[in-house]
C-alpha positions in Angstrom: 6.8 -5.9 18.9 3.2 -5.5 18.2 1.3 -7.3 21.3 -1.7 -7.6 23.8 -0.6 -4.8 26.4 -0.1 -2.2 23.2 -3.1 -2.9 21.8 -5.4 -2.7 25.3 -3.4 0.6 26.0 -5.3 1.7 22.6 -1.2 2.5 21.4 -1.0 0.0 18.0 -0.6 3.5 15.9 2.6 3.7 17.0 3.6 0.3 18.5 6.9 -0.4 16.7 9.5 -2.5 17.8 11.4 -1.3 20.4 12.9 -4.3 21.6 12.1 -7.5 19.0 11.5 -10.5 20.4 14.7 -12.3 20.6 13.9 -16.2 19.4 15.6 -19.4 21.3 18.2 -21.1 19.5 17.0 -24.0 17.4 16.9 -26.2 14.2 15.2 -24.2 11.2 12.4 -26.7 10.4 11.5 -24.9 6.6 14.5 -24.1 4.9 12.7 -20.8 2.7 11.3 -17.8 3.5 7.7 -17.3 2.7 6.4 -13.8 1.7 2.8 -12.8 1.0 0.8 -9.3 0.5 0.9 -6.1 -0.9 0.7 -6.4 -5.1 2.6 -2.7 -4.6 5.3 -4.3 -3.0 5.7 -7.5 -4.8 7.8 -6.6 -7.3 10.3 -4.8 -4.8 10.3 -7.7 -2.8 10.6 -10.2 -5.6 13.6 -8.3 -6.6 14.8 -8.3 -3.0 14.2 -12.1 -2.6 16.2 -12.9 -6.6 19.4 -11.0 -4.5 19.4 -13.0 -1.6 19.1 -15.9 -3.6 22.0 -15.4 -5.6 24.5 -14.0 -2.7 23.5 -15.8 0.3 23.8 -19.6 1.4 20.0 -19.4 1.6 17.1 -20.5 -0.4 15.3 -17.9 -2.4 12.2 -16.7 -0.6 8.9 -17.3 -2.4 6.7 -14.5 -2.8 3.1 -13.9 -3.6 0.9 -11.2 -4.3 -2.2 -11.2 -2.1 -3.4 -7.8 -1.4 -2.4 -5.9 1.7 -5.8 -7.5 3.4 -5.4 -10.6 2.0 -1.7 -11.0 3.2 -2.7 -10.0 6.9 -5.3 -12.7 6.8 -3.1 -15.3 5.6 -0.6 -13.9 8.2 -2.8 -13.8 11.0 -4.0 -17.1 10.5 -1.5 -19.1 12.9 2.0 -19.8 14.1 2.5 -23.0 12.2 5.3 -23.1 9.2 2.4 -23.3 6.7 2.1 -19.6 7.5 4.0 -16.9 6.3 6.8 -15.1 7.3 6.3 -12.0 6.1 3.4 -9.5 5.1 4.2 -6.5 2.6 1.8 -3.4 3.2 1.1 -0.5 1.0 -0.7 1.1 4.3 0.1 0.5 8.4 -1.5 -2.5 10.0 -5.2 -1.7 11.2 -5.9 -2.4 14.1 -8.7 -5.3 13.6 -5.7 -7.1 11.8 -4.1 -7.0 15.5 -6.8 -8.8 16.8 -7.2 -11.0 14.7 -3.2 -12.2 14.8 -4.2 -12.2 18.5 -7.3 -14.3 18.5 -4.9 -16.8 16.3 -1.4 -16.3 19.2 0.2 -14.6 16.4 1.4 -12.2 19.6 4.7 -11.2 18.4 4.9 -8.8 14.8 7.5 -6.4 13.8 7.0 -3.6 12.1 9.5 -2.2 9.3 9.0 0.5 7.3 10.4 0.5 3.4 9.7 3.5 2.1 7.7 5.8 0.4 5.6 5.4 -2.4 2.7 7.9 -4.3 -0.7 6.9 -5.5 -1.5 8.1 -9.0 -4.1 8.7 -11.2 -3.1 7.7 -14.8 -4.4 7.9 -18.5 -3.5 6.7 -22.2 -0.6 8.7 -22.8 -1.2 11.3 -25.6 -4.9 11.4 -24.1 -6.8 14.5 -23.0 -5.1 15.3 -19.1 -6.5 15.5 -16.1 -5.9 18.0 -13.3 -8.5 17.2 -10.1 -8.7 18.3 -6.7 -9.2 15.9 -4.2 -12.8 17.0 -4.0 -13.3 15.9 -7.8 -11.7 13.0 -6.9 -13.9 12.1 -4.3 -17.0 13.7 -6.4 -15.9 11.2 -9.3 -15.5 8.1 -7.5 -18.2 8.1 -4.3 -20.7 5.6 -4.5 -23.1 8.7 -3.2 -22.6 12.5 -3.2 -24.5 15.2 -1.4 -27.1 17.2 -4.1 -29.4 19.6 -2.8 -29.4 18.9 1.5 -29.7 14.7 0.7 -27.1 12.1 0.0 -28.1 10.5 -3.6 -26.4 7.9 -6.1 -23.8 9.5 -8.0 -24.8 11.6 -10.4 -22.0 12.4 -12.3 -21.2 11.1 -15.6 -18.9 12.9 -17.3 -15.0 14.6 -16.3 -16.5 17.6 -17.5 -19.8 17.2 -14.7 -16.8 18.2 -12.5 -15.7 21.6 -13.6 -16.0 23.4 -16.8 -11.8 22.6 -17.7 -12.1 18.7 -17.4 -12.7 16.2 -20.9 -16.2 16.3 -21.5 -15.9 12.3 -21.3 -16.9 9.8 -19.4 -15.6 8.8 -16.1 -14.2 5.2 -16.7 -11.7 4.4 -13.7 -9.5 1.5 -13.4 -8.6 1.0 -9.7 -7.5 -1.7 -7.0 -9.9 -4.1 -5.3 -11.1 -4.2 -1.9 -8.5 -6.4 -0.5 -6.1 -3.8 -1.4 -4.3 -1.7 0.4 -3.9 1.0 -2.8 -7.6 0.8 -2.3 -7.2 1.8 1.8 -4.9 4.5 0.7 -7.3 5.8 -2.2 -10.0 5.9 0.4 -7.6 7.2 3.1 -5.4 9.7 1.5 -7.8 10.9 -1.5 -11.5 10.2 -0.9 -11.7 11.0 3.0 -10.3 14.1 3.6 -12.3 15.7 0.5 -15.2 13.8 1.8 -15.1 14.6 5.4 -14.5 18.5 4.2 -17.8 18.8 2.7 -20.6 20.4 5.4 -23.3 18.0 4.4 -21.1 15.0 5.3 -19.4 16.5 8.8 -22.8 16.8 10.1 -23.7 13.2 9.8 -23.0 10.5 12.3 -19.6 9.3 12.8 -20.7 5.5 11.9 -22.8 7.1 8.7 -20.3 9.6 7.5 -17.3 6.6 7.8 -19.5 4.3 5.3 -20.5 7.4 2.6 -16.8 8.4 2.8 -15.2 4.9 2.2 -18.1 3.1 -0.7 -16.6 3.3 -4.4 -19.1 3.7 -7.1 -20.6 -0.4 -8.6 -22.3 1.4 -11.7 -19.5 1.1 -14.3 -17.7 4.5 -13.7 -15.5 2.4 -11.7 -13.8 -0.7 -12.5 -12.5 -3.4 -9.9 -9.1 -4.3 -11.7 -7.7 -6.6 -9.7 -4.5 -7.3 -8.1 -2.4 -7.4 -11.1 -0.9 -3.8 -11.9 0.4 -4.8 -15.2 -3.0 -5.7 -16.3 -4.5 -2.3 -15.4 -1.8 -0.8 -17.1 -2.6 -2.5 -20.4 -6.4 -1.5 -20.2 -5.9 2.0 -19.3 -2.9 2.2 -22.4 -5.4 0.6 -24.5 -8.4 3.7 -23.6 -7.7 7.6 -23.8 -10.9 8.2 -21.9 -10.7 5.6 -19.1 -8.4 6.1 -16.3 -6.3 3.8 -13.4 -4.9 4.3 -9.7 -1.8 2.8 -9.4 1.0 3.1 -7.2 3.6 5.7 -8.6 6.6 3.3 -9.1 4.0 0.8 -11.5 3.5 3.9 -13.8 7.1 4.7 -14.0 7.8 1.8 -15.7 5.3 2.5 -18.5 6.5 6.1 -19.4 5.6 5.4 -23.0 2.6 4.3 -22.5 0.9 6.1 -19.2 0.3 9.9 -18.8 0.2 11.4 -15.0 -3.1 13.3 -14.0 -2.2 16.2 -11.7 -3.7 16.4 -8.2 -4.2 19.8 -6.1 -2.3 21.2 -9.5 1.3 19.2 -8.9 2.2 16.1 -11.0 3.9 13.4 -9.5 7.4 12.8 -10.1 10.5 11.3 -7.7 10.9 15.0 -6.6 7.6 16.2 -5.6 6.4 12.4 -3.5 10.2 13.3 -2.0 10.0 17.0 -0.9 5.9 16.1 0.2 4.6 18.8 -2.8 2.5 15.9 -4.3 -0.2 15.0 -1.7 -0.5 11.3 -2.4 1.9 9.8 -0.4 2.1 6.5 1.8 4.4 4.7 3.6 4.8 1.5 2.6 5.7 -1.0 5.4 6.0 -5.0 5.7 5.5 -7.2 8.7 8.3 -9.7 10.2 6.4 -12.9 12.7 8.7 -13.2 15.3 8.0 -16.3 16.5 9.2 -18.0 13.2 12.6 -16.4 13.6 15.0 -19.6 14.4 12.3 -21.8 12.3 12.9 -21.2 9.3 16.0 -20.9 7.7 17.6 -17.2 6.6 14.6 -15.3 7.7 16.7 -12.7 9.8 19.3 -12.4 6.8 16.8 -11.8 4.3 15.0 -8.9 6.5 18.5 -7.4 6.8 18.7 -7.6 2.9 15.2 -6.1 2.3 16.3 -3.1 4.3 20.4 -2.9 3.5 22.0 0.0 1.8 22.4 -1.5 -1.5 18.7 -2.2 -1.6 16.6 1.0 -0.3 19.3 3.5 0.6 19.5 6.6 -1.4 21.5 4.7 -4.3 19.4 1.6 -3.7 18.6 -0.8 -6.7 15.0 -0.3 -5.6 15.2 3.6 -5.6 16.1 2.7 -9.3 12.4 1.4 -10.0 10.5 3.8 -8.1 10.5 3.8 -4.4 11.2 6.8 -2.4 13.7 6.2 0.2 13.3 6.6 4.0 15.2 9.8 5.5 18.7 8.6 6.9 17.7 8.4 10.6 14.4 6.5 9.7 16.7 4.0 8.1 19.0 3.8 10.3 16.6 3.0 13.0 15.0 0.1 10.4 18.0 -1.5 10.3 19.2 -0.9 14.2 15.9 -3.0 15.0 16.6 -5.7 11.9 19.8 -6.4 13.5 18.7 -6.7 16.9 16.3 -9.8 15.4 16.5 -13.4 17.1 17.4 -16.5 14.7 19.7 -16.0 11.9 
């Protein structure tokens, strides 16, 4: 479990469940699961929860898409069965989430890992392609960029502004909100490492050089799109000179319609986000409250179906739609600690 004595010891980037929290024998007082978070996860877990429905005794679980950040604050807001059960993740739980599920006696979370996804950048298929570096990336996006020894607004206008082998058109990009956890891995896996690279920036003050590392451009070059990954799909199919960021399995299922930009010169397919060639990789996680387990009805059973064989193992239906399976032992260990779960 994720508690109190973990977080003081300053350990919550690795405090997993060893040993979950095993919950006293009672009458289930809410007879579905409730589900809330990541918009990257939703549709795995809506599949998951369509399965349970149909092959268990239990209720199918409702599931909403609220953001990452969203769903931890809707998580962390209490104990009482108006709250949800579970929290889908595209990134690990901060550790201000933590606190705040403390401050609220939400003492008791599990963590399980799901998989493995890849954050793309994607255009109008047939348009012009795009092959950044993380640095172009980060010079394309940042709200301000180092010019001449001083830290101004962004500049840049055009791909081609860039280097001299990129579309000489303007840089339009779709991408996730703030409440987002694509938007924490953009920023984390994409923007910060290029950022944080550049001389100008390491010299700064830690507090100064998080903040110009993690703003997004507000003059139009980019967009806020929302949660809804089907609707940045359609304005970024619609455009061959805007762009999106999207999670890798949402662009999979638009082959027709979505090209792949290339990062650090790889493009991302199922084989280079599994061998670690494509450098935009997360783990995608979701978040069990233990002290529901025994109050509401099939809770354990449908964490054991989330994580089963038939779902994210190697042949799993959700491998089928994008996600990259864990490594055996990782899974293994998932479902070792899903079985060792209180309530039923």
């Amino acid at each position: 479990m994720i508690g109190k004595r973990l977080l003081a010891a300053g350990l919550v980037a690795c405090a997993v469940v060893a040993a979950p929290h095993a919950a006293p024998a009672q009458q289930p007082a809410r007879d579905t699961v409730r589900v809330t978070g990541s918009s990257t996860l939703y549709g795995y877990a809506t599949r998951v929860a369509e399965a349970f429905g149909r092959v268990s005794r239990h209720r199918t679980p409702v599931v909403e898409s609220s953001g990452t950040g969203g769903g931890f604050a809707r998580f962390c807001a209490g104990l009482d069965l108006n709250s949800p059960d579970v929290v889908l993740a595209s990134r690990r739980v901060f550790d201000s989430e933590i606190e705040a599920c403390h401050d609220n006696t939400v003492d008791d979370i599990s963590e399980f890992k799901v998989g493995y996804g890849g954050l793309v950048v994607v255009r109008a298929a047939g348009a012009e392609p795009l092959d950044l570096t993380r640095r172009q990336l980060w010079l394309a996006l940042a709200a301000q960029v180092p010019v001449n020894g001083r830290l101004v607004d962004n500049p840049n206008r055009t791909w081609r502004d860039l280097g001299p082998g990129l579309p000489d058109t303007a840089i339009r990009v779709y991408g996730p909100p703030p409440t987002s956890g694509t938007r924490d891995s953009l920023v984390r896996l994409a923007l910060e490492p290029a950022c944080e690279a550049d001389s100008y920036v390491a010299a700064l003050p830690e507090a100064e050089k998080r903040q110009v590392c993690g703003a997004l451009r507000e003059d139009g070059a980019f967009i806020n799109a929302g949660e809804d990954d089907s609707d940045l799909v359609k304005r970024v199919a619609g455009n061959p000179e805007a762009a999106g960021i999207v999670g890798f399995h949402v662009a999979k299922e638009a082959p027709d319609r979505l090209g792949y930009a290339a990062i650090e010169g790889v493009t991302p397919s199922v084989e280079a986000i599994r061998d670690g060639r494509y450098p935009l990789i997360r783990a995608l996680y979701f978040y069990l409250k233990d002290d529901h387990l025994g109050r509401v009805a099939g809770l354990k059973a449908f964490v054991q179906a989330f994580l089963s064989d038939e779902a994210v193992g190697p042949e799993g239906y959700l491998v089928d739609e994008g996600l990259i399976p864990l490594a055996p032992t990782e899974l293994e260990e998932m479902q070792a600690r899903a079985s060792a779960l209180g309530g039923s």
